[in-house]
KELUMKOL-748922 format. One line per field, with one value per residue: x, y, z of N, C-alpha, C, CB in turn; residue number from 0; residue in three letters. Coordinates in nm, 3 decimals. Atoms other than C-alpha are relative to their C-alpha. Glycine has a CB too. Layout:
// residues N
n_X: [X ...]
n_Y: [Y ...]
n_Z: [Z ...]
ca_X: [X ...]
ca_Y: [Y ...]
ca_Z: [Z ...]
c_X: [X ...]
c_Y: [Y ...]
c_Z: [Z ...]
cb_X: [X ...]
cb_Y: [Y ...]
cb_Z: [Z ...]
num: [NUM ...]
residu: [ALA ...]
//
This chain:
// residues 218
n_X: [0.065 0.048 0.155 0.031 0.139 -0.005 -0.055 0.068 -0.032 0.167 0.077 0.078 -0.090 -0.045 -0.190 0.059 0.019 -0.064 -0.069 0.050 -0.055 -0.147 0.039 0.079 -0.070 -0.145 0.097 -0.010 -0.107 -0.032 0.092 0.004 -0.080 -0.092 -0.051 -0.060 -0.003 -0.101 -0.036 0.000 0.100 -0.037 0.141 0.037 0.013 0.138 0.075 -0.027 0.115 0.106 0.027 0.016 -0.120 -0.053 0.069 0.103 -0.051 -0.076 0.094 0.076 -0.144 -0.002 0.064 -0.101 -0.065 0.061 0.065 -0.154 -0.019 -0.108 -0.135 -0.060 -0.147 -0.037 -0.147 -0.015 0.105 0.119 -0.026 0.105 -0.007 -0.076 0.001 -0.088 0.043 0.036 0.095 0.092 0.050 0.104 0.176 0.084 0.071 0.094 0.124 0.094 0.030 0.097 0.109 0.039 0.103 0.079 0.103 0.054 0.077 0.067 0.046 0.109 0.074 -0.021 0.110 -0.023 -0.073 -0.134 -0.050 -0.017 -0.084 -0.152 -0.004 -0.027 -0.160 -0.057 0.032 -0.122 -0.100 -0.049 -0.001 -0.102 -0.094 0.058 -0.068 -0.164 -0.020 -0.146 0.018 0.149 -0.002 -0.041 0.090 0.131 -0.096 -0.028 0.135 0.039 -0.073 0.054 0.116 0.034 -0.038 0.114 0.109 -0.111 0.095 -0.092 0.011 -0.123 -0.078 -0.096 -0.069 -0.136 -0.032 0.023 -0.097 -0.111 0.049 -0.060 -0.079 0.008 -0.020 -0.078 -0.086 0.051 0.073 0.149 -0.002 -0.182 -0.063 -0.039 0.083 -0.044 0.085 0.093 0.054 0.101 -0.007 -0.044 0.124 0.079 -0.060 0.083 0.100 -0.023 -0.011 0.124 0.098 -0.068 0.086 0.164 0.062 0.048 -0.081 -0.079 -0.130 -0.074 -0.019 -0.123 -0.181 -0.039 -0.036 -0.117 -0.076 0.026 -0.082 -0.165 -0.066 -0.013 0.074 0.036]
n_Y: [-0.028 -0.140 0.010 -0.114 -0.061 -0.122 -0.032 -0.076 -0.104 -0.068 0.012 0.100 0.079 -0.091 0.080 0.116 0.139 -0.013 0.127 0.119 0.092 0.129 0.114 0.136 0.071 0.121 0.105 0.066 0.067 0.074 0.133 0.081 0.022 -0.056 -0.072 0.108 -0.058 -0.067 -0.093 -0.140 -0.064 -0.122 -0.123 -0.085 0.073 -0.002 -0.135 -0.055 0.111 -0.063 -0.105 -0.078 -0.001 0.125 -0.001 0.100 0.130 -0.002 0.029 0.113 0.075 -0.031 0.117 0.171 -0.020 0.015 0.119 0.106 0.070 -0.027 -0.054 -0.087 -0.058 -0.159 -0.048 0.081 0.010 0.156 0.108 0.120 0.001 0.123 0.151 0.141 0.120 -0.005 -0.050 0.040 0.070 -0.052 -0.052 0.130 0.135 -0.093 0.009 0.142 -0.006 -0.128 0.073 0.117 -0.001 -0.062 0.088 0.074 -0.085 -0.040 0.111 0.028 -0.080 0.004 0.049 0.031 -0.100 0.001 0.104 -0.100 -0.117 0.055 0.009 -0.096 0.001 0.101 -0.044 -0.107 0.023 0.060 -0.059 -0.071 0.102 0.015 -0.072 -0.044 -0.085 0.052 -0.118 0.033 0.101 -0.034 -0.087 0.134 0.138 -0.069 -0.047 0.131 -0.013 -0.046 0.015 0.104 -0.073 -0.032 0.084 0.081 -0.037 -0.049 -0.213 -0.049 0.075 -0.115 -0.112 0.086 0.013 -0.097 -0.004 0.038 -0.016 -0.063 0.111 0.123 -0.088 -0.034 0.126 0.138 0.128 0.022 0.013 -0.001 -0.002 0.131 0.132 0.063 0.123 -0.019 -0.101 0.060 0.095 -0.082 -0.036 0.082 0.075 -0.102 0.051 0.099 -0.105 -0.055 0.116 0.057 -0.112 0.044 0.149 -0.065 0.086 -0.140 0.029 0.000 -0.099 -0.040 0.095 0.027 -0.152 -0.034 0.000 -0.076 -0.119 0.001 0.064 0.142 0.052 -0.155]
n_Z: [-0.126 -0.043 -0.048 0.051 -0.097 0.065 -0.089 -0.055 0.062 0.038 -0.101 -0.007 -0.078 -0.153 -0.055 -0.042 0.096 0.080 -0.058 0.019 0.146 0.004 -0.126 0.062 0.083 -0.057 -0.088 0.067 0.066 -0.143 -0.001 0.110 -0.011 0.147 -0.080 -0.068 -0.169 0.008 0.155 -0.053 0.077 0.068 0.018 0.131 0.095 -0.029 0.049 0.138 0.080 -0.056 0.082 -0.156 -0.092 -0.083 -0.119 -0.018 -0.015 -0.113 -0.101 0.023 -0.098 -0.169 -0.054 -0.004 -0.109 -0.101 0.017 -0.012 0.127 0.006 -0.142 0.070 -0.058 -0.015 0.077 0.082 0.044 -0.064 0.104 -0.100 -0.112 0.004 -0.073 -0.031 -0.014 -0.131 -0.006 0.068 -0.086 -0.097 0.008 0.019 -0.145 -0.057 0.068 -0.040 -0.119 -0.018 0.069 -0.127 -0.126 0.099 0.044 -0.085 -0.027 0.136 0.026 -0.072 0.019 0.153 0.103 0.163 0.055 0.017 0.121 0.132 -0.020 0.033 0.117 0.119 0.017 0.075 0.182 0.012 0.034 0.116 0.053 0.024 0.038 0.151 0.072 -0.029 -0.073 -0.125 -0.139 -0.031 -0.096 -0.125 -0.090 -0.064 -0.090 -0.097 -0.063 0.000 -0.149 -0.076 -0.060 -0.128 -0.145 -0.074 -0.097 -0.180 -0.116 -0.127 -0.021 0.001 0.101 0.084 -0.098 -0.015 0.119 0.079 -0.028 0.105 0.160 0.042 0.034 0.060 0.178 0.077 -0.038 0.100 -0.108 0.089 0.138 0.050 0.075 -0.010 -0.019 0.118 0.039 0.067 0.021 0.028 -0.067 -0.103 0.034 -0.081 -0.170 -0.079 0.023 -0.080 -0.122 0.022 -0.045 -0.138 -0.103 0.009 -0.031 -0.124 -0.085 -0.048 -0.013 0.148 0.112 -0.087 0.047 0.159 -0.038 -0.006 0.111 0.112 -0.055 0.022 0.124 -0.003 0.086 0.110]
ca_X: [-23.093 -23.214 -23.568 -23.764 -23.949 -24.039 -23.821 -23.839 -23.739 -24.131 -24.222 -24.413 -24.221 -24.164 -23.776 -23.998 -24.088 -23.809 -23.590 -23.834 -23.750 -23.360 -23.513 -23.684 -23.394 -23.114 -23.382 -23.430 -23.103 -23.001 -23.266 -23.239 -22.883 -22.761 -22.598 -22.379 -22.261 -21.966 -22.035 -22.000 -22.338 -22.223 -22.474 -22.381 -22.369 -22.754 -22.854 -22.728 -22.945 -23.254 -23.184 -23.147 -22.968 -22.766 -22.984 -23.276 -23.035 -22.860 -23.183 -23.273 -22.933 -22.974 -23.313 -23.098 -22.862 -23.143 -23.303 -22.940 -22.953 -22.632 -22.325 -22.227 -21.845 -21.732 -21.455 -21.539 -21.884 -22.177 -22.178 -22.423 -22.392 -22.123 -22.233 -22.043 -22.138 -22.168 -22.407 -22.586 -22.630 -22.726 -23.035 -23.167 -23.131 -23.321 -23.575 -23.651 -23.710 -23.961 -24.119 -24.152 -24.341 -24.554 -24.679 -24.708 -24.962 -25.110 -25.231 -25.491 -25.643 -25.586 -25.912 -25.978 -25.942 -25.598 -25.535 -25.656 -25.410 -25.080 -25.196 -25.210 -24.839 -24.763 -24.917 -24.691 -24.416 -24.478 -24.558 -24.270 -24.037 -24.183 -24.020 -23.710 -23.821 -23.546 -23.680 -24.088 -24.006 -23.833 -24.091 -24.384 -24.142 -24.106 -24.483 -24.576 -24.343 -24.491 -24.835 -24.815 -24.620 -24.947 -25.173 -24.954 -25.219 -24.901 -24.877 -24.505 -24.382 -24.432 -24.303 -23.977 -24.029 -24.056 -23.683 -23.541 -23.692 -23.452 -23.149 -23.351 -23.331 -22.993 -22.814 -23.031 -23.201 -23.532 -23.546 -23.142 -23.054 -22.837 -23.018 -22.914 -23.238 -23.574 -23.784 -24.070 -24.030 -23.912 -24.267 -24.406 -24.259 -24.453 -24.762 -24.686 -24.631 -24.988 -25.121 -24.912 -25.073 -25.449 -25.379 -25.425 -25.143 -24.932 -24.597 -24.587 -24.637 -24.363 -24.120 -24.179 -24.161 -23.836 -23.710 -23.808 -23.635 -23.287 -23.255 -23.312 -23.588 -23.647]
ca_Y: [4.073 4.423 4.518 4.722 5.008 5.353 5.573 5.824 6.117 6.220 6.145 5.809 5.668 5.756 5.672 5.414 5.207 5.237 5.084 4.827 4.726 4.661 4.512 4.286 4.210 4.116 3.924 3.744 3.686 3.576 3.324 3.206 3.145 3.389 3.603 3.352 3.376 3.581 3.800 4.145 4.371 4.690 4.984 5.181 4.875 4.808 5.169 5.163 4.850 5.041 5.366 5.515 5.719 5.490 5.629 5.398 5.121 5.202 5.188 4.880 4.691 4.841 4.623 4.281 4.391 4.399 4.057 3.889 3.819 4.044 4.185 4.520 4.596 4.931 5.072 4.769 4.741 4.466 4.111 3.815 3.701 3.390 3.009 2.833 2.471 2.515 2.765 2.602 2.306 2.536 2.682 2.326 2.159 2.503 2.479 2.125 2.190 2.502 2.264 1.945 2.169 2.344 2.028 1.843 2.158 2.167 1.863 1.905 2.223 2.113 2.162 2.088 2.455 2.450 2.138 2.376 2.676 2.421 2.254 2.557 2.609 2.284 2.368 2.679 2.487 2.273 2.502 2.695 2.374 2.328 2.643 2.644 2.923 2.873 3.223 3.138 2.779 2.895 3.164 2.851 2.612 2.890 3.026 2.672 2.636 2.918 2.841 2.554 2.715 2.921 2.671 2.541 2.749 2.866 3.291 3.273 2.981 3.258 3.506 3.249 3.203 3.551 3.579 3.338 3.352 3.610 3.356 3.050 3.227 3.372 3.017 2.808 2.603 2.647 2.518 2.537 2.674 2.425 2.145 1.872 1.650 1.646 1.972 1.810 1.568 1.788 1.957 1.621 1.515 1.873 1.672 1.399 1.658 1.771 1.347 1.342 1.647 1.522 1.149 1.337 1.129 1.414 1.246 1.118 1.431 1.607 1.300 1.401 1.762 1.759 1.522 1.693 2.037 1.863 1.689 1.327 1.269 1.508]
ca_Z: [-1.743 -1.838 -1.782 -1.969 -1.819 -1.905 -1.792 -1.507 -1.673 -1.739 -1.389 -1.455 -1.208 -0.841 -0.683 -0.468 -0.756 -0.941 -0.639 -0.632 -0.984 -0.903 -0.560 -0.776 -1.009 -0.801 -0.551 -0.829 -0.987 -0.609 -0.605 -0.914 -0.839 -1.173 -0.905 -0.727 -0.308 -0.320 -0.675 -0.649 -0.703 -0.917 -0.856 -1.115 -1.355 -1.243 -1.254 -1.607 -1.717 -1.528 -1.681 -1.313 -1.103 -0.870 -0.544 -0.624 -0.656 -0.341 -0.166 -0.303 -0.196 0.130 0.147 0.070 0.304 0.562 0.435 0.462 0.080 0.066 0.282 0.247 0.310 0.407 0.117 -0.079 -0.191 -0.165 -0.250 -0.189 0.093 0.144 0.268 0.526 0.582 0.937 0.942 0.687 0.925 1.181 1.030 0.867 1.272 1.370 1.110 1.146 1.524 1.456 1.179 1.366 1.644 1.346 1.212 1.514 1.595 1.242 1.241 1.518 1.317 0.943 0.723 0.365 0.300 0.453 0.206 -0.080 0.026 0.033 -0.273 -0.471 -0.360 -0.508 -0.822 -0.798 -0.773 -1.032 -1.258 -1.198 -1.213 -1.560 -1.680 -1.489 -1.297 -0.966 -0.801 -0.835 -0.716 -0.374 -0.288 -0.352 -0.152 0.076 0.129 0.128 0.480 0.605 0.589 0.763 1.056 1.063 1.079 1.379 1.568 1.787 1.822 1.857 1.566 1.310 1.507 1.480 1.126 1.027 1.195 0.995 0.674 0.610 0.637 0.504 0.169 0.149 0.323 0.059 0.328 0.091 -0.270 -0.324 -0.609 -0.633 -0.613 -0.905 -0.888 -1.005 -0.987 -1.022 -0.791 -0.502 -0.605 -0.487 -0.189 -0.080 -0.189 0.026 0.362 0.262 0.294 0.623 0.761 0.652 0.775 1.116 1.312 1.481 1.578 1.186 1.061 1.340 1.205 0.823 0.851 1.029 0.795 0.521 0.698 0.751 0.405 0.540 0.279 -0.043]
c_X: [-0.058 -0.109 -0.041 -0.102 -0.040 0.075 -0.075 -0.005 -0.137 -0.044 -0.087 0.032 0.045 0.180 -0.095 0.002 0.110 0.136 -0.114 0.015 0.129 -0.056 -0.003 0.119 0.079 -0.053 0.024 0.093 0.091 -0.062 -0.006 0.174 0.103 0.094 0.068 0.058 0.127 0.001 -0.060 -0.172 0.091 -0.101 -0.026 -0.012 -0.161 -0.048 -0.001 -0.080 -0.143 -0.009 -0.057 0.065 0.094 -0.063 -0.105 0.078 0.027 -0.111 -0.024 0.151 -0.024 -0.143 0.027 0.065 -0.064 -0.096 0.132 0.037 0.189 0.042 0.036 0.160 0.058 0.179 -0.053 -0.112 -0.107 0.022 -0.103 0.061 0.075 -0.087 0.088 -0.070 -0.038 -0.110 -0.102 -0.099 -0.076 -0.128 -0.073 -0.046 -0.142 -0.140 -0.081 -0.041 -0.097 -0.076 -0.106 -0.108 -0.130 -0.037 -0.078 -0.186 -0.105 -0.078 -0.152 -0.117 -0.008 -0.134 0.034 0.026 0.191 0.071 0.012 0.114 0.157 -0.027 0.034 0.139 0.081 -0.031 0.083 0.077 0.013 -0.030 0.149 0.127 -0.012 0.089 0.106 -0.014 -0.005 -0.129 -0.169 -0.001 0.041 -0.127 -0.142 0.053 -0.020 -0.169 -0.078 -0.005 -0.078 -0.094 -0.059 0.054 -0.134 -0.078 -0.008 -0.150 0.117 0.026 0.140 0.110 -0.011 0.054 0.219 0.027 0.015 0.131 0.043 -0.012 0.154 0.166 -0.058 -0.009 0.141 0.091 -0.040 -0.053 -0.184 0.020 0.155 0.004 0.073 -0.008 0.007 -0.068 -0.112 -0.059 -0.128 -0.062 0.035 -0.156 -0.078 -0.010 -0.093 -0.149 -0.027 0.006 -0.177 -0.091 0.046 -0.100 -0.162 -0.032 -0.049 0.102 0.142 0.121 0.023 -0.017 0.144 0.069 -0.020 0.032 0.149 0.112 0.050 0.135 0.156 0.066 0.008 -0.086 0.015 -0.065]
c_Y: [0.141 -0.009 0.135 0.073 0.120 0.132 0.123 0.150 0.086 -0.059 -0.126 -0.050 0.020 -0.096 -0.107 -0.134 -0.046 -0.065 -0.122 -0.114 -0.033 -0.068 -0.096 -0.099 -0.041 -0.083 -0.105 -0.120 -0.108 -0.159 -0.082 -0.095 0.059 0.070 -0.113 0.016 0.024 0.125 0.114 0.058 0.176 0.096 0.046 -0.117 -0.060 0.116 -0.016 -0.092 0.071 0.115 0.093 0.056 -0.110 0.059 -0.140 -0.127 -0.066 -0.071 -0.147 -0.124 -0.015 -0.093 -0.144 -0.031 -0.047 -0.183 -0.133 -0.059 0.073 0.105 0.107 0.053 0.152 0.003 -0.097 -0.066 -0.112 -0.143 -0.097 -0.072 -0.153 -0.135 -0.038 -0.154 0.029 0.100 -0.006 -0.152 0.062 0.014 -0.137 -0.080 0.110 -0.034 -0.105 -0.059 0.096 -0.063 -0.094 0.064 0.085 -0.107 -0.091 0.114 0.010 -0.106 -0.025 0.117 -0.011 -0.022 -0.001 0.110 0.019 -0.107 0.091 0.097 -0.108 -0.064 0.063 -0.021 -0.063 0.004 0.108 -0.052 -0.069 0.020 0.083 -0.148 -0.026 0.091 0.044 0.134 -0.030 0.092 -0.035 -0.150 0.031 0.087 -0.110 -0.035 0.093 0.079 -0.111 -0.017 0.089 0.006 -0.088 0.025 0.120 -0.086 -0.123 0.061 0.103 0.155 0.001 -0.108 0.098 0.142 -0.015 0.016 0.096 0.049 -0.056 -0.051 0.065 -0.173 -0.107 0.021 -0.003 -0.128 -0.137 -0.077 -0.059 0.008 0.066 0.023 -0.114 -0.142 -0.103 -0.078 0.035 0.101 -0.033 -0.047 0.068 0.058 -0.123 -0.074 0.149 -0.083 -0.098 0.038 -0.006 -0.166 -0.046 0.074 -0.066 -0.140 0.039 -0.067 0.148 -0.028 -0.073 0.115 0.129 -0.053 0.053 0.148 0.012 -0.106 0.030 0.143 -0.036 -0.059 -0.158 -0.079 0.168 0.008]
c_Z: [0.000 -0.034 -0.051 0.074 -0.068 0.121 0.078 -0.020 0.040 0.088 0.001 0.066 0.128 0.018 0.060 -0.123 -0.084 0.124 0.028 -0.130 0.006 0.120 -0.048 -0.117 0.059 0.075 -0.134 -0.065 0.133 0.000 -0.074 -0.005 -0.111 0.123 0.098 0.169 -0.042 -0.108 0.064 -0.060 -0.036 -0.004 -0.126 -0.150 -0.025 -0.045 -0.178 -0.132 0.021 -0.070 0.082 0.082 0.122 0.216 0.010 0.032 0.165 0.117 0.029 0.066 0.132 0.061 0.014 0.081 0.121 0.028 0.038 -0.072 0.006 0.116 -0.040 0.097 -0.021 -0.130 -0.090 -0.086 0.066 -0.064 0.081 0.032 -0.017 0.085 0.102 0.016 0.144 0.025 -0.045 0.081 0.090 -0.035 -0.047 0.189 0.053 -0.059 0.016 0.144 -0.019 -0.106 0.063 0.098 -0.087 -0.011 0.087 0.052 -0.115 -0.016 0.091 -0.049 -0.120 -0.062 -0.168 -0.069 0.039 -0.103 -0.109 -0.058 -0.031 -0.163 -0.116 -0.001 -0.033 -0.104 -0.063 -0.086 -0.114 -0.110 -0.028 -0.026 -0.176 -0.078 0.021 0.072 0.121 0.104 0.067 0.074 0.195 0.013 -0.028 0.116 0.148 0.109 0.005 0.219 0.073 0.025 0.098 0.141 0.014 0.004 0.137 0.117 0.093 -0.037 -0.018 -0.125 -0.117 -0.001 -0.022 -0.155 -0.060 0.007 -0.068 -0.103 -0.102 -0.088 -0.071 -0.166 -0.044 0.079 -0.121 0.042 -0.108 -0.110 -0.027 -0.127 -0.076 -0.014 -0.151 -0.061 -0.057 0.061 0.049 0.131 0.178 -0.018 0.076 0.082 0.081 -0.002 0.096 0.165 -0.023 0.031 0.136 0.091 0.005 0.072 0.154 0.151 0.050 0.043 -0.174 -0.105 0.091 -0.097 -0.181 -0.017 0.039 -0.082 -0.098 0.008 -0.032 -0.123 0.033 -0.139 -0.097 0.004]
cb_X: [0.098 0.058 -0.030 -0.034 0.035 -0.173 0.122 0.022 0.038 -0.093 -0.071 -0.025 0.095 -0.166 0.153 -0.150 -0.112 -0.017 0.079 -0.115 -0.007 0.205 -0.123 -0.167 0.043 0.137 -0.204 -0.023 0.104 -0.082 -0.107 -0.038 -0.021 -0.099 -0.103 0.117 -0.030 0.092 -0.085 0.159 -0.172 0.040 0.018 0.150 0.102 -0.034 0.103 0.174 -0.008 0.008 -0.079 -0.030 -0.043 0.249 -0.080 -0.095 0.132 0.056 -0.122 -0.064 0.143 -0.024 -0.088 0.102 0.029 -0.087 -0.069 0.020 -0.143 0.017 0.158 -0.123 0.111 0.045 0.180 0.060 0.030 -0.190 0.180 -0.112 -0.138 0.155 0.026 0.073 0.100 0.116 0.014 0.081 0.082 0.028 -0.039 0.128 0.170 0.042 0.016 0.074 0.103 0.058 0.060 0.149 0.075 0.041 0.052 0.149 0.072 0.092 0.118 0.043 0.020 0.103 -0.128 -0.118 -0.092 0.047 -0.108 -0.093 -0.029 0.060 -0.065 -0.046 0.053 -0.015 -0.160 0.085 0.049 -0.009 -0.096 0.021 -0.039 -0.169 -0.045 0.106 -0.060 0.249 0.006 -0.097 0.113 0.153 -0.019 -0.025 0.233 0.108 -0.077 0.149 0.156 0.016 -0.055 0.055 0.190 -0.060 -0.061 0.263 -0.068 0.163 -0.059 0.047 -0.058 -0.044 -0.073 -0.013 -0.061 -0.110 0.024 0.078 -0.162 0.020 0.051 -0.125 -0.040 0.036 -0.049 0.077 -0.060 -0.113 -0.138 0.095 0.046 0.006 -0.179 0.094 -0.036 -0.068 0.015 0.030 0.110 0.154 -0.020 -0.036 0.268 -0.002 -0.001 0.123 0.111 -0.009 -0.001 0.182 -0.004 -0.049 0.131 -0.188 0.067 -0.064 0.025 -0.048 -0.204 0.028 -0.001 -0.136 -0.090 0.018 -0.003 -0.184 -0.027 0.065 0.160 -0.062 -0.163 0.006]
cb_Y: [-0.018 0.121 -0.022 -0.019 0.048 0.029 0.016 -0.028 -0.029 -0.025 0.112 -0.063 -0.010 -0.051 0.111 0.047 0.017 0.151 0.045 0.034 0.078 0.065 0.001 0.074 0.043 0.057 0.061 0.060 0.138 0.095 0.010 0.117 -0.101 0.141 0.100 -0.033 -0.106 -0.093 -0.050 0.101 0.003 -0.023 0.144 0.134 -0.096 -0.017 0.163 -0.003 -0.182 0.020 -0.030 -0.053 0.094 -0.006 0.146 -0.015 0.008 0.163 0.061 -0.007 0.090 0.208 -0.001 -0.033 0.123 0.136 0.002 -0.095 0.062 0.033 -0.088 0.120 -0.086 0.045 -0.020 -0.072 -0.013 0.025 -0.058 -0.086 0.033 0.038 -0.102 0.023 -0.116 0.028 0.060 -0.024 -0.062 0.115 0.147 -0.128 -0.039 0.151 0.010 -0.120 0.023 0.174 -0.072 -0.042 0.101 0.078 -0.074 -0.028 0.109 0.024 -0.097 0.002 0.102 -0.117 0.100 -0.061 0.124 -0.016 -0.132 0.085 0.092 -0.147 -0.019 0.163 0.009 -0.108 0.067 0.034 -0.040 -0.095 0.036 0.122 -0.142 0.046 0.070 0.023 0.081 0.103 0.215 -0.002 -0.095 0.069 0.199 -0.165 -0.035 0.111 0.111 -0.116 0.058 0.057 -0.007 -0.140 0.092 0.095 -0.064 0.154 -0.166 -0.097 0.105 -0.004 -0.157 0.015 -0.063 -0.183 -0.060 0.087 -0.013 -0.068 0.147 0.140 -0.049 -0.078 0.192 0.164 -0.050 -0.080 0.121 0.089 0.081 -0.145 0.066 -0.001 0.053 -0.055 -0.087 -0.101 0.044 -0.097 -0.098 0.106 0.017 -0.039 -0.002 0.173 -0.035 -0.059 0.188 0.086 -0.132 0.043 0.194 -0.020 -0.152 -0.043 -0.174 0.081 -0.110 -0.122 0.091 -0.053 -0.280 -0.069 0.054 0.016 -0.027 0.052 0.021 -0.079 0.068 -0.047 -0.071 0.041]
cb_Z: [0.116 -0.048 0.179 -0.123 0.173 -0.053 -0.045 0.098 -0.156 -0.145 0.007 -0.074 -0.056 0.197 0.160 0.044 -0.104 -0.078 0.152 0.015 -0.146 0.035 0.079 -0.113 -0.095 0.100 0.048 -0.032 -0.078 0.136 0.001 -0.146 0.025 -0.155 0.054 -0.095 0.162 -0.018 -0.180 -0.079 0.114 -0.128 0.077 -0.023 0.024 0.132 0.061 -0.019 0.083 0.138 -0.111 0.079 0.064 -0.041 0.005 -0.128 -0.082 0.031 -0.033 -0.204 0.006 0.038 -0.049 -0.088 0.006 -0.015 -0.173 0.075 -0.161 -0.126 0.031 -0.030 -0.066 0.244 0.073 0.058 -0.123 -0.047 -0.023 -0.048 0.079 0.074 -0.092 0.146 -0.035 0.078 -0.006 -0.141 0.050 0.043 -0.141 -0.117 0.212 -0.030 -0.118 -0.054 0.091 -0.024 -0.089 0.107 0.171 -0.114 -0.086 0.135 0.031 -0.129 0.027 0.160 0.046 -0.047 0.021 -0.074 0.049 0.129 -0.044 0.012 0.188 0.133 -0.008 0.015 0.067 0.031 -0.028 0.126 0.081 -0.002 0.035 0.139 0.094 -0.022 -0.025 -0.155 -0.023 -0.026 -0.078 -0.154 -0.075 0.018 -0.064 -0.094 -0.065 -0.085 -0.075 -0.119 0.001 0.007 -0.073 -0.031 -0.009 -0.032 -0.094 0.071 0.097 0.018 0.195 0.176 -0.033 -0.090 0.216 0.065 -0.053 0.032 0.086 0.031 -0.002 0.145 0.107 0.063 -0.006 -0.010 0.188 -0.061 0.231 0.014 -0.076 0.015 0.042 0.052 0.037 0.011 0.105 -0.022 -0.126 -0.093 -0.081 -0.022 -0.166 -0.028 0.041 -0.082 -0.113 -0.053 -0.026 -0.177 -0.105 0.034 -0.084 -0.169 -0.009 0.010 -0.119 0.118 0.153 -0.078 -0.042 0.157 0.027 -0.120 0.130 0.143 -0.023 0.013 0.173 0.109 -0.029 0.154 0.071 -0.122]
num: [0 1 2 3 4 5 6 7 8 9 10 11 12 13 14 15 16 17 18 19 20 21 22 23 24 25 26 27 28 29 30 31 32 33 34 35 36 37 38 39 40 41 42 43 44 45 46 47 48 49 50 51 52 53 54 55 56 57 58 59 60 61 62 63 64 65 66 67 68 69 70 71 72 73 74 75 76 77 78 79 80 81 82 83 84 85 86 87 88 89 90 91 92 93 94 95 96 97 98 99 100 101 102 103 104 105 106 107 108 109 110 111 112 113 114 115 116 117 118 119 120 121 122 123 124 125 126 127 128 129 130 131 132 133 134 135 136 137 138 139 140 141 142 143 144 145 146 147 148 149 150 151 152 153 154 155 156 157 158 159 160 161 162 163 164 165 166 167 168 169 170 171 172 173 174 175 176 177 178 179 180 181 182 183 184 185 186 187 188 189 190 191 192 193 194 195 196 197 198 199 200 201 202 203 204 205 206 207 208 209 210 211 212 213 214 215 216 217]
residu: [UNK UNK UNK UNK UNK UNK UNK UNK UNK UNK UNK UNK UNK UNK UNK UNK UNK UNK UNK UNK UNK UNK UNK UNK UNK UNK UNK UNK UNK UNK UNK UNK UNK UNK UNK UNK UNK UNK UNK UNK UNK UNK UNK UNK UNK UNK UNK UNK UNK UNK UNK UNK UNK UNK UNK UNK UNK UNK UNK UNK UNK UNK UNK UNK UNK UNK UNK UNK UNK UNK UNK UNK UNK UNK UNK UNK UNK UNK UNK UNK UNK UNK UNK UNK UNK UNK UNK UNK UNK UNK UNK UNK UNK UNK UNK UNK UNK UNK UNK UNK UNK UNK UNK UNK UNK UNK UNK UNK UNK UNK UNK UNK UNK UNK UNK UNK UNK UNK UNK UNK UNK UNK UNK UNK UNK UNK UNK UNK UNK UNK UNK UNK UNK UNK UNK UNK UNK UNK UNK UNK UNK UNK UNK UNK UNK UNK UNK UNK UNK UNK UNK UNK UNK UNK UNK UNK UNK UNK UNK UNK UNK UNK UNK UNK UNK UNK UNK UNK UNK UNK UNK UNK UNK UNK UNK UNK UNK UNK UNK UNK UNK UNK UNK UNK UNK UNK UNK UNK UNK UNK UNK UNK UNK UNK UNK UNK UNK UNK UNK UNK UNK UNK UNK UNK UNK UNK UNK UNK UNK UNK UNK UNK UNK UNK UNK UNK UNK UNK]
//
């Protein structure tokens, strides 16, 4: 997991960018699921892959912290951020209530360029499914979701979504880690959202959307 850079010694490098590079690695390892819910993050064991004082790191934690990827405990360090089941229900009924009223809305403003824009994100994904990359699948899967809550038309659905983005990340609600089935195929059940939205029928694209959200269909 270490990452080559040049170091900052000789100034090529501001502290900014340089917590952006562990930002970017434990995001990652989170998402990807290498970093598991409960495992400890070690600053100085990061810094020391980076080839960084342990400020940048700190910083960069302290943005995870704020995203709700990880928990930081006073005396006892940080760790990503635990699951319960129940809370995991919560955010899927939420989501597939702030979807449902996204697509039902999307559907009366959906052009062929908005087709284009989700498509790509299915090409993303199934690109990234291809190579087993976990973290690039979730942020398709995930900027997928949110485009269509903008083309809801509605001022305050990504207002909603921009709230709990945070959680639909570090609970797993989007592209799970986890997840034991096809890659691929999860890739084209998004494809299938995209002929719901275009058939132009606005209570069957509500009902597939929030299916989709709570895990009734993949």
């Amino acid at each position: 997991m270490s990452i080559p850079y040049e170091s900052a010694d000789n100034g090529s490098l501001s502290r900014t960018l340089l917590s952006d590079q562990a930002y970017d690695l434990v995001r990652r390892s989170i998402l990807e699921g290498t970093l598991q819910p409960g495992a400890r993050i070690v600053e100085s064991e990061m810094a020391r892959q980076l080839g960084v004082s342990q400020a940048p790191v700190r910083e960069a934690v302290k943005r995870l912290v704020h995203e709700g990827l990880v928990v930081s405990v006073a005396r006892r360090g940080s760790y990503v951020r635990q699951i319960s089941e129940d809370e995991a229900a919560d955010a899927r009924e939420v989501r597939g209530l702030l979807e449902e009223a996204a697509a039902r809305d999307a559907v009366l403003h959906f052009t062929g360029a908005d087709r284009v824009i989700l498509e790509t994100f299915v090409g993303l994904m199934q690109e990234s499914a291809a190579i087993l990359d976990l973290a690039g699948f979730r942020q398709a899967d995930m900027a997928f979701h949110r485009a269509v809550v903008l083309m809801s038309g509605n001022s305050y659905l990504p207002r909603l979504w921009d709230v709990m983005e945070p959680s639909l990340m570090s609970l797993r609600i989007v592209g799970d880690p986890g997840f034991k089935g096809d890659w691929n195929e999860m890739a084209v059940s998004h494809q299938r959202l995209i002929e719901v939205l275009a058939d132009g029928n606005r209570g069957r694209a509500a009902a597939a959307f929030l299916n989709h959200a709570t895990g009734i269909e993949a």
